[in-house]
N, C-alpha and C positions, 0 to 999 in steps of 0.2 A: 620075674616078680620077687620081691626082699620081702621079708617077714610083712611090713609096712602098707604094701600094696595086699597080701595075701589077709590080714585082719581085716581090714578098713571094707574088703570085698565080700567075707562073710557077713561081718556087722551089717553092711547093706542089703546083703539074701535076706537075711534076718529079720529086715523091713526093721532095724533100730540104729541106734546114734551111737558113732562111739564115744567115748569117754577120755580124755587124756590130761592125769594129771601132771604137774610140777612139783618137782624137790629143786634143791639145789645138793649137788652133790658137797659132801662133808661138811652138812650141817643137821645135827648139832654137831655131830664127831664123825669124822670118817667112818670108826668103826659101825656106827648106826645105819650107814647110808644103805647097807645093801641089805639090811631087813625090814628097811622103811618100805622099799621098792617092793620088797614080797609082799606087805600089806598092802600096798595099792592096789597089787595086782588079785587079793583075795578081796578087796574091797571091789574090783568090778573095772579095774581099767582094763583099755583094750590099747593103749602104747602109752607109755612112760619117757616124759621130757625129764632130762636133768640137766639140771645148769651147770656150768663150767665157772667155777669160782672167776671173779674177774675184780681188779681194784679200782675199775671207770663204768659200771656197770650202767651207761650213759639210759638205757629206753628202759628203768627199771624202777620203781618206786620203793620208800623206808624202807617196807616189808624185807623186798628181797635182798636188799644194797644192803643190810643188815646178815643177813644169811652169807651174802660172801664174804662179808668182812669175819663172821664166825669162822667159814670155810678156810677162809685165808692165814684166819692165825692160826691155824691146825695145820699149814703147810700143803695144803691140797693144792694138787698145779692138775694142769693137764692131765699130765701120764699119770697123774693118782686117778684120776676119775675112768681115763680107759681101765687100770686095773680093777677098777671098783665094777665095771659092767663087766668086766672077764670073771669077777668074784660072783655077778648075778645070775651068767650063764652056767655056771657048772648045777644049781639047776630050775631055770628053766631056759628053756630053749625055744619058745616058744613066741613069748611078749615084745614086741618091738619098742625099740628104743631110740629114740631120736636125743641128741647133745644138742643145747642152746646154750651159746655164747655168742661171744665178740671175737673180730676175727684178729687181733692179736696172737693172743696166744697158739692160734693155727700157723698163722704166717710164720712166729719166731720156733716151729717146729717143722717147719716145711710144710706145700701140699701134701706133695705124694707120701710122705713121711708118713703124714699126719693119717692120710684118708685108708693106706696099709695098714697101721698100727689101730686104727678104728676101727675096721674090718676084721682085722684079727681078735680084738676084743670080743667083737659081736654088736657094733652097735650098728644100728638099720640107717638113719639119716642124719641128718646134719641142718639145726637152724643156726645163719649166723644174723645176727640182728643187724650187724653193722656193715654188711657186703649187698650192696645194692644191686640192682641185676645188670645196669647197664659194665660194671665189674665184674660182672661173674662169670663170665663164659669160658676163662682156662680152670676157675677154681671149681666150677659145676661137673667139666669136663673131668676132670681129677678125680672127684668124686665116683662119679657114674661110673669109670674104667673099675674101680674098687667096690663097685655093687653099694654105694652108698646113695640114699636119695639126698637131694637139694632141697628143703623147706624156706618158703620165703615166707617174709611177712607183706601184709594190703593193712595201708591203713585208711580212717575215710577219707582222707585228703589225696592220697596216690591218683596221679593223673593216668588217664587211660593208656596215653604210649609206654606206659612204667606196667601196667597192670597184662597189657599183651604180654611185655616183656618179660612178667613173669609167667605168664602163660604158657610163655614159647622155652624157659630153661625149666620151668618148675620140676618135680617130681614126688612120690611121696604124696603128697598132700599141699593145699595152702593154707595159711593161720591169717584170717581176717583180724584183727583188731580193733576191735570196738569201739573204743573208743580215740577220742584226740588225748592224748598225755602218756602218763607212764604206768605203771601194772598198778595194780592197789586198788586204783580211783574205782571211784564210790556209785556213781550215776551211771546206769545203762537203758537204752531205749531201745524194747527190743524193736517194736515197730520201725525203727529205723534202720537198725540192721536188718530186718526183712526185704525192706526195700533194695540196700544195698547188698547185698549177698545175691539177690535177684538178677541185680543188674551185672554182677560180677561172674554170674554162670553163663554171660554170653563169653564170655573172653577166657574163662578158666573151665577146662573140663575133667580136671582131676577133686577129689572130695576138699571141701572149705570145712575147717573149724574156724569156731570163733574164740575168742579166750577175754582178756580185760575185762575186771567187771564183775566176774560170777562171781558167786560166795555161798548160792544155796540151790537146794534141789529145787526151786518154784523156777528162779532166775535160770538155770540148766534145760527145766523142763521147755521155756517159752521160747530160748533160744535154737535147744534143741528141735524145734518146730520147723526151722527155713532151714539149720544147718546139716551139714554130715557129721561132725564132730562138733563137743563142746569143751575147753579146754579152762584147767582152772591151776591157780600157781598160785596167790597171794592170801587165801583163806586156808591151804596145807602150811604154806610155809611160817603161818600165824600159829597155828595149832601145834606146829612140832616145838617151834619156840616156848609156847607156853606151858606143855607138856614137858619136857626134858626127855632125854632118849630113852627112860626106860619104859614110859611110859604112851609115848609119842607114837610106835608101832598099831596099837590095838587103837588109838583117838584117829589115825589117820583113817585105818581099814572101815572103824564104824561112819565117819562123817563121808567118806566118798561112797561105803553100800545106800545111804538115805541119797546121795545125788543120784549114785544108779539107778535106783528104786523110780525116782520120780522120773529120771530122764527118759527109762526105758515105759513108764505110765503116760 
């Protein structure tokens, strides 16, 4: 068991939901990135996504396509952002961390490269947005030989031989998606992802977050009802934006303690 499995398994003794938010790593500035992290994590997260600056950042809305473009001109690549979770763990050691990107920038540094040098950082899992599963079986393998989990995404259109199929490589966790479009969007019906999330624990027996969508402790709370996790990225990464870095730390830590607050009510 990775950090990943060993949180998500507390959180559920617990009889509560975990919490996972999104940054994008080196926004506003690199330098910010690993004290923004620490405020999430006094704010009530139980694993911390960060994105992987990316310039196609194709399944992503304004919000965040904004965020790497900041990232970007700051020269954030890859190997900035493993160092920045090597700069998280000196201290804590504790909080799991899963990278979400696009699988560029993996590929153009190798698997095995990639999945050692992630490892060594400290980071727990790996979501790549754009490696479908029926592609994934040497890059999952890869992974897993280096203690890292494989995160896929479900969205509600994924047909059932695609959703076994991540059933059958998954790890870590699954991140349902809430909605049809890209991160930001506005409209969530949780009673429809009740539905679906239902139908998805015939086929998936590791915990489902859901993510797309949230933006407040009510929205957390309802979804947090069918889910194991709830996952939120495009209401932080608004707030860091509009705060600025110095300020961006103590705005993050108090708007995710009100989500914990309600999610674990």
């Amino acid at each position: 068991m990775n950090r990943i499995d060993t949180r998500l398994a507390a959180v559920a003794r617990d009889g509560k939901k975990a919490l996972i938010p999104f940054i994008t790593a080196g926004d506003p500035t690199p330098s910010a990135t690993v004290g923004l992290m620490h405020a999430l994590v006094r704010g009530g997260a139980d694993v911390i996504e960060l994105g992987i600056p990316f310039s196609d950042p194709m399944a992503d809305g304004p919000v965040i396509q904004l965020a790497s473009e900041r990232a970007l001109a700051h020269g954030v690549s890859l190997r900035t952002v493993l160092g920045l979770v090597a700069d998280f763990r000196r201290d804590d050691s504790t909080t799991p961390v899963v990278l979400m990107g696009y699988l560029n920038p993996i590929e153009a540094m190798g698997y095995e490269a990639f999945a050692t040098a992630a490892a060594a950082a400290g980071v727990d899992g790996v979501l790549t947005v754009d490696c479908p599963p029926e592609e994934s079986a040497e890059y999952a393998e890869v992974l897993k030989a280096a203690g890292l989990a494989t995160v896929f995404l479900i969205a509600p259109t994924t047909p059932l031989n695609r959703v076994e199929a991540v059933g059958a490589l998954a790890s870590g966790y699954v991140y349902y998606v809430s909605l049809k479009g890209v991160t930001g969007a506005a409209t969530l019906d949780p009673a429809e992802v009740s539905a679906r999330v239902a139908a998805l624990r015939q086929y998936i027996k590791l915990p489902i977050g859901v993510g797309f969508g949230i933006r407040d402790g009510e929205t957390a709370r309802r979804i947090g009802a069918v889910a194991d996790a709830v996952v939120i990225g495009s209401r932080l990464v608004q707030e860091i934006e509009a705060a600025g870095p110095a300020a961006a730390p103590a705005r993050l830590e108090a708007l995710l303690r009100e989500i914990r607050t309600a999610l674990d009510a």
